[in-house]
C-alpha positions in Angstrom: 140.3 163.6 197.0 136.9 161.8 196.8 138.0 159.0 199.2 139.6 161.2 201.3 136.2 163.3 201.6 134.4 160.2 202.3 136.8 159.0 205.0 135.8 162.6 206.4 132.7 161.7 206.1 132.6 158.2 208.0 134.9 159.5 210.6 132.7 162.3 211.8 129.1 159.8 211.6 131.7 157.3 213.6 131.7 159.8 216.4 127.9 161.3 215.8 126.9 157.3 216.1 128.8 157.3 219.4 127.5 160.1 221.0 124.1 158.9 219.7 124.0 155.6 221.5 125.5 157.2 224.8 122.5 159.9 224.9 120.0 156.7 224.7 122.1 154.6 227.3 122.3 157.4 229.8 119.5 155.2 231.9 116.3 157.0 231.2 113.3 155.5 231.3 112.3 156.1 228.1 115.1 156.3 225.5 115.1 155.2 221.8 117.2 152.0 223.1 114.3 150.9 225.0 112.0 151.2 222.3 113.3 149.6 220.3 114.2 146.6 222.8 118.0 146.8 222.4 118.9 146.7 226.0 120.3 143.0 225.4 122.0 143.9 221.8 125.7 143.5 221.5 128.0 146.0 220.7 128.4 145.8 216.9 124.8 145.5 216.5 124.0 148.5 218.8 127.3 150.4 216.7 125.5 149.5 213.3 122.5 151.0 214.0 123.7 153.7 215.7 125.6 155.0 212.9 123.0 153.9 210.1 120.5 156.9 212.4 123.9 159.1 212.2 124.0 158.4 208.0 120.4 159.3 207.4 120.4 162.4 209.0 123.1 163.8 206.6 121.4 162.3 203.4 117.5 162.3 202.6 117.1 158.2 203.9 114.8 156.7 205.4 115.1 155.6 209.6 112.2 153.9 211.9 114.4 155.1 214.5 113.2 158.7 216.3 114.3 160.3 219.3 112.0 159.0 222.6 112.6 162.0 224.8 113.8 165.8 224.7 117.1 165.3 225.8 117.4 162.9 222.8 115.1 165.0 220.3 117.4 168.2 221.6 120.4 165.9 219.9 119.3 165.3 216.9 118.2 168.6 216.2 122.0 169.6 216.4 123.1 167.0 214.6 120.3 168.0 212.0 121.5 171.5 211.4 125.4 170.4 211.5 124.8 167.8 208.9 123.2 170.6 206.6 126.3 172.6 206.6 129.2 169.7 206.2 126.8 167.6 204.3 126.4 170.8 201.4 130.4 171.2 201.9 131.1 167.5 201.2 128.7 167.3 197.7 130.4 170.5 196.6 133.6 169.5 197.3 133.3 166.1 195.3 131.2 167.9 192.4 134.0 170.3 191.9 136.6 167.3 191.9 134.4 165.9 189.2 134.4 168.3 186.9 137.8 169.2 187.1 138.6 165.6 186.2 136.0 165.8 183.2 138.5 169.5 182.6 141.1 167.4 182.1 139.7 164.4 180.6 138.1 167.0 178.0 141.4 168.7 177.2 143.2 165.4 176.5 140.8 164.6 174.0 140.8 167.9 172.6 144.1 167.3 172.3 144.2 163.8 170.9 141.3 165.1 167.9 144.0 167.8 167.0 146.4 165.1 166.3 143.8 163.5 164.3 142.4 166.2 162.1 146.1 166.9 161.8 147.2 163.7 160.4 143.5 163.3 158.3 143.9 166.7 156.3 147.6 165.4 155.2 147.1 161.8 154.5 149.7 160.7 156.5 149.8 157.4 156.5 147.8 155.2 159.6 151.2 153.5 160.8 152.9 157.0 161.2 149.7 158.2 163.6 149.8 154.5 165.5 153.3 155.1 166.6 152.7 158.6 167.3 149.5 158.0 169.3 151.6 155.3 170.7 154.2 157.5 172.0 151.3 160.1 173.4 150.2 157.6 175.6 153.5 156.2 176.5 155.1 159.1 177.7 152.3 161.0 178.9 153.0 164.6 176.5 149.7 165.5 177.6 150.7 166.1 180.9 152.5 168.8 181.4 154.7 169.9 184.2 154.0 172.8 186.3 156.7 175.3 185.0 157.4 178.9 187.0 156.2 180.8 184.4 153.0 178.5 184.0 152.1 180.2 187.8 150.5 183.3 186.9 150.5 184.6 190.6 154.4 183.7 191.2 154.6 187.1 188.9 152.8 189.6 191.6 155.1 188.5 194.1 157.4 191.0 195.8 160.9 190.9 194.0 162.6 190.1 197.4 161.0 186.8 197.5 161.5 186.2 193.7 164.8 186.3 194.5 164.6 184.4 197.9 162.6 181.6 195.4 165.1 181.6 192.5 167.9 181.3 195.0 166.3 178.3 196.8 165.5 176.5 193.0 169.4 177.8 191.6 172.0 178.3 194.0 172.8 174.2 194.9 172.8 173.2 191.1 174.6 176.8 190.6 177.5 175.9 193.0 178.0 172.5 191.5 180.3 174.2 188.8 183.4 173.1 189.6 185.1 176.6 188.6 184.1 178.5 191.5 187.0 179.3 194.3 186.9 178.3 198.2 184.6 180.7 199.9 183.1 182.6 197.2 179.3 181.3 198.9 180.5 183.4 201.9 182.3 186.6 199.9 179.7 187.0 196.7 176.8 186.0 198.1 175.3 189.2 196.2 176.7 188.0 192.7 175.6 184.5 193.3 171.8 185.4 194.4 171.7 187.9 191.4 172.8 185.1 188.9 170.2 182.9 190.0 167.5 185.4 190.1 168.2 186.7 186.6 170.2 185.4 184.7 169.1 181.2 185.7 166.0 179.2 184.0 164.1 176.6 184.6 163.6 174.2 181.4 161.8 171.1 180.5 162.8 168.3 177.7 160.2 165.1 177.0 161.5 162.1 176.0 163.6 161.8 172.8 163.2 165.8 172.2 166.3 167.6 171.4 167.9 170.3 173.8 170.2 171.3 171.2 171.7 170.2 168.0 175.3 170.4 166.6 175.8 173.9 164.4 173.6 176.1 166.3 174.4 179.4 168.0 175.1 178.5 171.9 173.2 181.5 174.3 173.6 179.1 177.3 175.3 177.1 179.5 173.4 174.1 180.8 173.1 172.5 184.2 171.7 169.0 184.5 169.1 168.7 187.2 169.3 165.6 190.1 167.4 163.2 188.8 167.3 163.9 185.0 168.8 161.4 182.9 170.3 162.8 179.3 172.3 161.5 176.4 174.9 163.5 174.8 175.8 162.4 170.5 178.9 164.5 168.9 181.0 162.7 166.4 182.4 159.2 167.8 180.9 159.6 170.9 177.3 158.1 171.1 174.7 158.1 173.1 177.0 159.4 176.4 174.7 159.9 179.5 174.6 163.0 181.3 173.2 163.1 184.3 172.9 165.3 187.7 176.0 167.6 188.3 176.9 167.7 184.9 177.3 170.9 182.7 177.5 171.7 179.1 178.8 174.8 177.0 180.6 176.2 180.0 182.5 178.3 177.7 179.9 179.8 176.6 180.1 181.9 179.4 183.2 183.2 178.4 183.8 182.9 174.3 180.8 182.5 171.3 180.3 179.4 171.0 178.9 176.5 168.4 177.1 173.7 169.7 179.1 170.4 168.1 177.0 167.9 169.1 173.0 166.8 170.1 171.5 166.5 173.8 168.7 164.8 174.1 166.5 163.4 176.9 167.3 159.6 177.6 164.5 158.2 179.8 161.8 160.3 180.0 161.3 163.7 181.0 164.0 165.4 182.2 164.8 168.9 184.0 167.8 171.3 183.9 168.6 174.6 184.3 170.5 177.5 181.5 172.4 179.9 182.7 172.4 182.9 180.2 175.8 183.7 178.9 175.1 187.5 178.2 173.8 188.0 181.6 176.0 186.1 183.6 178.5 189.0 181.9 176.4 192.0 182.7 175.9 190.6 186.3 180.3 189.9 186.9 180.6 193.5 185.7 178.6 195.0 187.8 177.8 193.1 190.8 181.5 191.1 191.3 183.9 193.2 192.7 187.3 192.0 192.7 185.8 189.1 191.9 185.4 190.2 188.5 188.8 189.5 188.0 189.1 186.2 189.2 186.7 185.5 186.8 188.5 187.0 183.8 192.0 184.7 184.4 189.3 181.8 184.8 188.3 182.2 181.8 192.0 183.0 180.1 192.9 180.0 181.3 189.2 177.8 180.1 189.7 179.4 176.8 192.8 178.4 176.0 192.2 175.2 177.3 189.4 174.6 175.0 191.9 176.0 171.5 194.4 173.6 172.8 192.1 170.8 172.9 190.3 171.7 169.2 194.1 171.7 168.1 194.8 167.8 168.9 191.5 167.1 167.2 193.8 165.2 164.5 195.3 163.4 167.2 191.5 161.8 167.8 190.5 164.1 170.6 187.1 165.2 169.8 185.9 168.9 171.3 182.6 168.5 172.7 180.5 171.2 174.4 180.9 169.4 177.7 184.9 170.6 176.5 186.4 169.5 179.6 186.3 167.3 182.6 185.3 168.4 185.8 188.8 167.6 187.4 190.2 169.9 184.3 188.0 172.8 185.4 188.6 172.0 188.5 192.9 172.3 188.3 191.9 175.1 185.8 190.5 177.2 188.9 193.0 176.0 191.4 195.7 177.8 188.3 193.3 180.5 188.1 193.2 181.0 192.1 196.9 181.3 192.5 197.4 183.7 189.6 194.8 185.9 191.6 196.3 185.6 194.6 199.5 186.7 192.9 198.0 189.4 191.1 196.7 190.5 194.5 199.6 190.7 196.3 201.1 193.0 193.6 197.8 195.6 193.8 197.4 194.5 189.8 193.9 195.4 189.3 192.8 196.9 186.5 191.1 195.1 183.7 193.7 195.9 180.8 196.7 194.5 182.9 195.2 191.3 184.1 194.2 190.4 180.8 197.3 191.1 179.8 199.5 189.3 182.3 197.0 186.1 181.7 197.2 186.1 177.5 201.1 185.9 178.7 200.2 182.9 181.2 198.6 181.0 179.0 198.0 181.6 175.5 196.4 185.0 174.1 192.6 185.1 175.1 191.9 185.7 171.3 189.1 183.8 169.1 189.5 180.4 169.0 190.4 179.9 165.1 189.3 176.4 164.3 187.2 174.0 162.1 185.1 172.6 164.9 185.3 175.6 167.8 183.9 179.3 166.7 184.7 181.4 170.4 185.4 185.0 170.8 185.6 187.0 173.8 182.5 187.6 175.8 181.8 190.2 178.3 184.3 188.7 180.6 187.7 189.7 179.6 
């Protein structure tokens, strides 16, 4: 911002200089180019001091040159009084660039003595706080992202653009999930806008921090952000990147769910975006429609999808909470489509007896009774 302000700066004496020089070369007698005998100068020299006169009167320096006439002393008076403004604008600006640097400068030490009197009161030992100052000035944990609910004013904003915002930052990483039928941008664009608005979160994870870790209670599914780099650990697996269009816990949605394994970002700092189970309920209950019952057989069919694959566990299949493939979800909701569109045809469409008809389909849509998965039915079912 500094340079930037200078460049400002230069730009408008660069024309000032210009205008300077023509005023004296207009062909009057007696002109502040006569007096000073530069009638036989060359350009760059007659430039240079034209814009060192143009300098000086923004900043208290000292010029031999002076306006020769009134036409000329008229000039400068202007440029005089428009210097004062821009020249008062332009120290402000720089001084309150200055200090906010010295803001943040301040606050990183702050920060960095924390860590010290922290360490100093414990007797840690001096190669744990080497590697740990280390990694504070490797990965940059000082700086912190700007977050939506780090904007204070994002908060007053009318709830129709809240909305329109969290629909912008949700709905492409939103329709990524591969369970979704043909069209249903076009048919439950209500649902879908009210999913992103409340029930969808941004998140941030630093380098080697944990998202979650295996045996704790799942709230969430998870949506990977473009760009984000992640590793996934659960049993034999190790280390398995997970990266943009990629979801975990999907089931949650539908069952209670354990997490069985550790996510973790890979690379650095990485973005991506829960969706809260209980919500995402609340909002298919009252917002979907018929679509409410497209999402019931969906998740019939995920569920017992997910028990069948923690049954061949012994058979060294290991249920992680990415659970399935996204060409399994995918042939799950082509399944899941048809079965509607049966249902449909026969006017079946109350709760009870689609549940019903789809525990016959596929399974019962019961808890998932295993050593590794813990699901029961959610709000959908």
């Amino acid at each position: 911002r500094i340079v930037a302000a200078l460049m400002v700066m230069l730009s408008i004496n660069h024309i000032i200089a210009c205008c300077w020089f023509s005023v004296g070369a207009r062909g009057a007698q007696n002109s502040w180019i006569e007096n000073f005998n530069l009638q036989e100068a060359g350009i760059f020299e007659s430039y240079i001091i034209s814009l060192h006169w143009s300098l000086t009167q923004f900043t208290p320096s000292t010029n031999n040159i002076a306006p020769a006439n009134e036409v000329e002393r008229l000039f400068a008076v202007f440029v005089i009084l428009f210097a004062m403004g821009c020249f008062s604008s332009f120290v402000g600006s720089i001084t309150a660039t200055v200090n906010a640097l010295r803001s943040i400068q301040a606050t990183k030490i702050k920060q960095n003595n924390q860590v010290l009197s922290f360490f100093a009161e414990r007797s840690v030992s001096l190669d744990l706080y080497r590697k740990v100052q280390y990694v504070i000035r490797t990965e940059k944990l000082t700086d912190d992202p700007v977050m939506e609910r780090d904007v204070a004013l994002l908060k007053l904003l009318p709830q129709r653009f809240r909305k329109q915002l969290h629909e912008e930052m949700y709905l492409g990483i939103l329709m990524n999930l591969k369970f979704w039928p043909s069209g249903v941008k076009t048919r439950e664009g209500i649902f879908l806008t009210e999913v992103c608005h409340l029930a969808m979160e941004e998140e941030v994870v630093r380098k080697f921090q944990d998202v979650f870790l295996p045996g704790t209670e799942c709230q969430h599914a998870y949506l990977i952000e473009q760009g984000s780099s992640m590793c996934y650990t659960c049993g034999p697996l190790q280390d398995l990147t997970v990266s943009d269009d990629d979801s975990l816990c999907l089931i949650s949605l539908w069952a209670e769910w354990q997490h069985h394994g550790r996510l973790a970002s890979k690379l650095g700092t990485s973005r991506y975006v829960t969706l809260d189970s209980e919500k995402f309920a609340d909002l298919a209950l009252r917002w979907a429609g018929p679509f409410y019952r497209y999402l019931q057989i969906f998740g019939v069919l995920l569920t017992g999808a997910v028990e069948n694959r923690s049954q061949e566990v012994g058979d060294d299949l290991t249920v992680t909470d990415m659970a399935l493939n996204k060409e399994e979800v995918l042939a799950l909701s082509l399944r899941a489509q048809s079965f509607d569109n049966i249902l449909r045809k026969h006017h079946t469409y109350h709760h009870s007896e689609v549940a019903e008809t789809s525990a016959g389909f596929n399974g019962t849509f019961v808890r998932l009774r295993s050593s590794i998965a813990k699901a029961a039915p959610r709000g959908i079912r």
